[in-house]
C-alpha positions in Angstrom: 0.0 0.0 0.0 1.3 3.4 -1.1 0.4 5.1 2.3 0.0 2.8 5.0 -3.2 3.1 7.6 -1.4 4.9 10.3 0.1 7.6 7.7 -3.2 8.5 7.0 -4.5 9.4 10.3 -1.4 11.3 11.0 -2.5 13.0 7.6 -6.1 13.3 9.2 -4.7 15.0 12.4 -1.9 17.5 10.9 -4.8 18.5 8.5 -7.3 19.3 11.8 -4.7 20.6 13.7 -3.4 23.8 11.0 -7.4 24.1 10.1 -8.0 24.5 13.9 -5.6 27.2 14.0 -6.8 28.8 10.9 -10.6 28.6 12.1 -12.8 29.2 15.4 -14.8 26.2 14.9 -17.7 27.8 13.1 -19.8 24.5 12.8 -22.9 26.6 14.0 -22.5 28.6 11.6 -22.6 26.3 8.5 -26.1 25.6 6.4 -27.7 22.7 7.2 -28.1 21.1 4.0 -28.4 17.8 1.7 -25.2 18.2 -0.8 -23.4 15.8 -2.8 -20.1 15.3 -4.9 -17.6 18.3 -5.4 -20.1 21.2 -3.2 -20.0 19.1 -0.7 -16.7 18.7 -0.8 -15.8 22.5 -0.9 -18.7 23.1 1.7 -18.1 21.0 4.1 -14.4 19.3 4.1 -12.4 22.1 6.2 -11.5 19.8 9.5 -12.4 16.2 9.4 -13.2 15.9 13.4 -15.5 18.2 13.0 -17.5 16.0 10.2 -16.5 13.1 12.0 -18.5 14.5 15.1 -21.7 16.7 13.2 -22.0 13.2 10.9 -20.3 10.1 11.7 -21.5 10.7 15.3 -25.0 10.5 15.1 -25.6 8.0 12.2 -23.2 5.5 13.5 -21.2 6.3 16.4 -24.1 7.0 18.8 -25.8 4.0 18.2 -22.9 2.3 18.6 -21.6 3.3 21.5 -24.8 3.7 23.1 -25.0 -0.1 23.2 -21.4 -0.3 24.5 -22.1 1.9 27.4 -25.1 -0.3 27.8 -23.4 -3.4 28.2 -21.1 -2.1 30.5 -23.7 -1.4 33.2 -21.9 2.0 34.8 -22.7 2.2 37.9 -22.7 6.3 40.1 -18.8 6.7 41.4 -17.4 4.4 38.8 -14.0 5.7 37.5 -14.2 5.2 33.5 -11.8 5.3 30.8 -12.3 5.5 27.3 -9.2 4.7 25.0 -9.2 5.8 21.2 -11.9 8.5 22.4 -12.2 10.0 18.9 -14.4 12.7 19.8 -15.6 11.9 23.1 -19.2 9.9 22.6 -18.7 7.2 24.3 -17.1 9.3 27.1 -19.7 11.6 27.1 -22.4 8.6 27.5 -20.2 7.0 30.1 -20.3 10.3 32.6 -23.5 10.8 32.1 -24.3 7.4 33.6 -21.3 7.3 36.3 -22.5 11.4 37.8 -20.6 13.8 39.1 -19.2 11.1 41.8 -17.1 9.4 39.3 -14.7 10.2 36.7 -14.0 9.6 33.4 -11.5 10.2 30.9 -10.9 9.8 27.3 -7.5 9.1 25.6 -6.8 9.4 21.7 -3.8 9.8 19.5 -5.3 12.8 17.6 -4.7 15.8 18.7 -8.2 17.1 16.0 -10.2 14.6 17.6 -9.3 15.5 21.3 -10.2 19.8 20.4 -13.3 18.6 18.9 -13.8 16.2 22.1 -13.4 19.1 24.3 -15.6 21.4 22.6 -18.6 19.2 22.5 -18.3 17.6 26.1 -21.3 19.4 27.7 -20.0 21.7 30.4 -22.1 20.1 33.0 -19.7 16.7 32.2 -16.1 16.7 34.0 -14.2 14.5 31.6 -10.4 14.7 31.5 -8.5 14.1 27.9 -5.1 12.8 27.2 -3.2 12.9 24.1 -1.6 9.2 23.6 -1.6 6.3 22.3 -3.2 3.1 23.6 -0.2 0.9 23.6 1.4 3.9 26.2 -1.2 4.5 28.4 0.3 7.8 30.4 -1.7 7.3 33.5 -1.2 5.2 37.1 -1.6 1.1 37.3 -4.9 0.2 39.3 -6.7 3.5 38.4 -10.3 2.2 36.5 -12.6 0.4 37.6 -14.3 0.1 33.8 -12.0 0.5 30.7 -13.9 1.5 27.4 -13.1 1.3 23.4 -15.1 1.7 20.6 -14.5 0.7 17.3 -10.5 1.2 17.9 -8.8 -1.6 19.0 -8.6 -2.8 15.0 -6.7 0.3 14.7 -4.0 -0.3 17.3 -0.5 -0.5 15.5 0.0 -3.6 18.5 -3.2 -4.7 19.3 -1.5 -7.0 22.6 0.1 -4.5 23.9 -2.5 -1.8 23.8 -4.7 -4.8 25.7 -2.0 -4.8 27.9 -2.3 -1.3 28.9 -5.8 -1.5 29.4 -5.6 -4.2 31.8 -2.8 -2.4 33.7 -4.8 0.6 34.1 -7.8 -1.0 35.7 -7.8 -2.2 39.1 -8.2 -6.0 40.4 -11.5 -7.5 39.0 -11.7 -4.3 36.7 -13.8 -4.9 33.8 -13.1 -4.4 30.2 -15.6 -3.3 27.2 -14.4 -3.3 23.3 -16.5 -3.4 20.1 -15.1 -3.9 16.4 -17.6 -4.0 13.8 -17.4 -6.7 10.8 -18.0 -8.2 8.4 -18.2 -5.1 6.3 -22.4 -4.8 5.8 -23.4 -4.4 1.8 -23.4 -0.3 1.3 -19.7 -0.4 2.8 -18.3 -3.0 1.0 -20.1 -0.8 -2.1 -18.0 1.8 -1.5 -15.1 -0.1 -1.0 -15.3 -1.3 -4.4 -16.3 2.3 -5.7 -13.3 3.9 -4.2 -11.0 0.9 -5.6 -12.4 1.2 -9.4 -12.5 5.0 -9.7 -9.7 6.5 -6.5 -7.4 4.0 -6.2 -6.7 0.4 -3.9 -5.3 2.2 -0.8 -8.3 4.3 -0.7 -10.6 1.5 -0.4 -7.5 0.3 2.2 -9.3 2.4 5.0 -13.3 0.8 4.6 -11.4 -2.6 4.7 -9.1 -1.9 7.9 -12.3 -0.3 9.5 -13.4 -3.8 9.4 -10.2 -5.8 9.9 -10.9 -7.5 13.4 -14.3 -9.4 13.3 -13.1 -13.4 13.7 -14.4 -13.8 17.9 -11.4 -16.5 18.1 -8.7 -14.0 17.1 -10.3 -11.3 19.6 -10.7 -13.5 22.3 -7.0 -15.2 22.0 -5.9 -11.3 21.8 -7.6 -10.4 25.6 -6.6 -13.9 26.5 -2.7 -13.3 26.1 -2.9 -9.6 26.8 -3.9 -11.5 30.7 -7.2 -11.2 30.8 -9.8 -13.4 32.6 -13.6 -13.9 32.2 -13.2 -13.8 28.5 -16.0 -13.8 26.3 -16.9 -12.3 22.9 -20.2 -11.6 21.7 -21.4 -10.6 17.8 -25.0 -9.2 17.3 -26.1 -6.6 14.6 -26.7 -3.6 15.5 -29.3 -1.2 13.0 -28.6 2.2 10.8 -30.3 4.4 9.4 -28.1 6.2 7.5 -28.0 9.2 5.3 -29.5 8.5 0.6 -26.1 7.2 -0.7 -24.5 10.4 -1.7 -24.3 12.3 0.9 -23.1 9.1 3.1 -20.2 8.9 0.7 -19.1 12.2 0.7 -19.7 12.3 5.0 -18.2 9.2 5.3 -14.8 10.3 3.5 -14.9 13.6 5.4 -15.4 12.0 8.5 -12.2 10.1 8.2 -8.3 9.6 6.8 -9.8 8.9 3.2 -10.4 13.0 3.0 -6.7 13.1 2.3 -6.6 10.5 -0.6 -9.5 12.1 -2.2 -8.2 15.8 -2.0 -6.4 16.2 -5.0 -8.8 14.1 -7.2 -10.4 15.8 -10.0 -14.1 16.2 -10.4 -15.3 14.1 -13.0 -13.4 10.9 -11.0 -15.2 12.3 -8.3 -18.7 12.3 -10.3 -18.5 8.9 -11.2 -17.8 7.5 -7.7 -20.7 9.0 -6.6 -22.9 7.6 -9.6 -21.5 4.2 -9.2 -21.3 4.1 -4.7 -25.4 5.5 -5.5 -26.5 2.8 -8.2 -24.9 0.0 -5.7 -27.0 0.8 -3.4 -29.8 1.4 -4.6 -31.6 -1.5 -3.3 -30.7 -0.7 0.5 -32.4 2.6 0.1 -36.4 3.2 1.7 -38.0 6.2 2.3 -34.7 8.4 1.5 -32.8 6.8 3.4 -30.1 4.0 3.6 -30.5 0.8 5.7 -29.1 -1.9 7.0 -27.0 -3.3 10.2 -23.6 -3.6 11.2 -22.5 -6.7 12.9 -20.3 -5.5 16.0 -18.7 -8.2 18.5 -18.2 -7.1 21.9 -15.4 -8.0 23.9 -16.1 -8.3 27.7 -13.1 -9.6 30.5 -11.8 -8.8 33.9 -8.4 -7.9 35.5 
């Protein structure tokens, strides 16, 4: 691959971090509007945590971590930490069920993310953010008494050792909750394809890393090794309802590292990924909107 995975984040997070400078975070201010192909891209591409948050966030990432929260039962006073944050929803779900007599913090490599985090955190919410990575975990042995990650640990550059550090982190009998989503559901292989026939193969790289850790054997042995106990790993679909095909593309790549691959393409490649990501999913569209389910597997284990 011409650009490996992790040089495109760092892509992603340079390119939030000089917009950040340039802008005040004027998301309020932009028009709320349905837009597709290359206005899209000029309206609404200036700092990818930002779409990551106003988009991703609510058509995917809610849901998503909404049930990971769930599963994790917070209890009032628990001490929470939430590694490859992104922008803070699962964080934000976890203190709201943990009150003001516990703590939670969220931990992400991207500085973008981690502004974006801060800024939409309610005030109301005291949540502490770090700026690491989870294979160095910059904070005390036996500190958690719940460690949270959604949809990241497939993007861990050492996947043991991050586990590691999430186990050291939480105190004796501590609990640990990941998700990872896969197989890849129809509209997001569809645009794997897309992006491979009219971008090029390591653009279509990032849908198929997204959904690189879904075999329950391979997750479990991970935890298992990393010295967990009380191992178990659970796969159930989880439903979307998700923005007509065309403007999910153009979110979807805005939201993430694929923003950077695209940049420089010209507009009539452009054009014709759209047409062809729209026609393949045509028969997953109702009522405007498109459908389906995402099959995440949840890994639960103690300290």
């Amino acid at each position: 691959m011409a650009m490996h995975l992790a040089a495109l984040r760092a892509a992603g997070a340079r390119q939030t971090v000089i917009q950040r400078d340039n802008q005040q975070h004027g998301m309020t201010n932009r028009k709320e509007t349905s837009m597709t192909g290359p206005t899209y891209r000029d309206s609404y591409s200036q700092n990818a945590a930002e779409n990551y948050e106003r988009y991703f966030v609510p058509s995917i990432g809610r849901p998503v971590a909404a049930d990971l929260v769930g599963r994790a039962a917070l209890r009032p006073g628990e001490r929470v930490l939430d590694v490859a944050c992104g922008t803070g929803i699962v964080a934000r779900l976890a203190a709201e069920r943990v009150g003001p007599s516990g703590a939670v913090v969220g931990l992400d490599l991207n500085p973008g993310m981690l502004a974006v985090a801060r800024d939409t955190a309610p005030p109301d919410l005291s949540i502490a953010w770090h700026e690491a990575p989870a294979e160095a975990i910059p904070l005390p042995d036996d500190d958690f008494d719940v460690v949270l990650c959604g949809m990241g640990l497939q993007f861990f550059s050492n996947r043991e050792a991050g586990l590691r550090e999430m186990r050291r982190v939480l105190v004796p009998g501590g609990r640990l909750l990941a998700n990872v989503p896969g197989p890849a559901p129809p509209p997001l292989e569809a645009m794997a394809e897309a992006l491979r026939r009219h971008i090029s193969p390591e653009s279509a790289s990032f849908v198929h890393a997204v959904f690189s850790l879904q075999d329950a054997d391979e997750i479990r042995s991970l935890a298992t090794t990393a010295g967990f106990d009380d191992v178990e790993v659970r796969s159930e679909p989880v439903a979307l309802r998700l923005p007509p095909p065309a403007d999910f593309l153009w979110q979807y790549i805005h939201s993430t590292p694929m923003a950077a691959v695209v940049a420089n393409v010209d507009e009539e490649r452009l054009k014709a990924l759209e047409r062809d990501f729209s026609e393949r999913c045509r028969d997953f569209v109702k009522a405007g909107a498109l459908v389906g389910a995402v099959r995440m597997s949840t890994l639960t284990a103690r300290r």
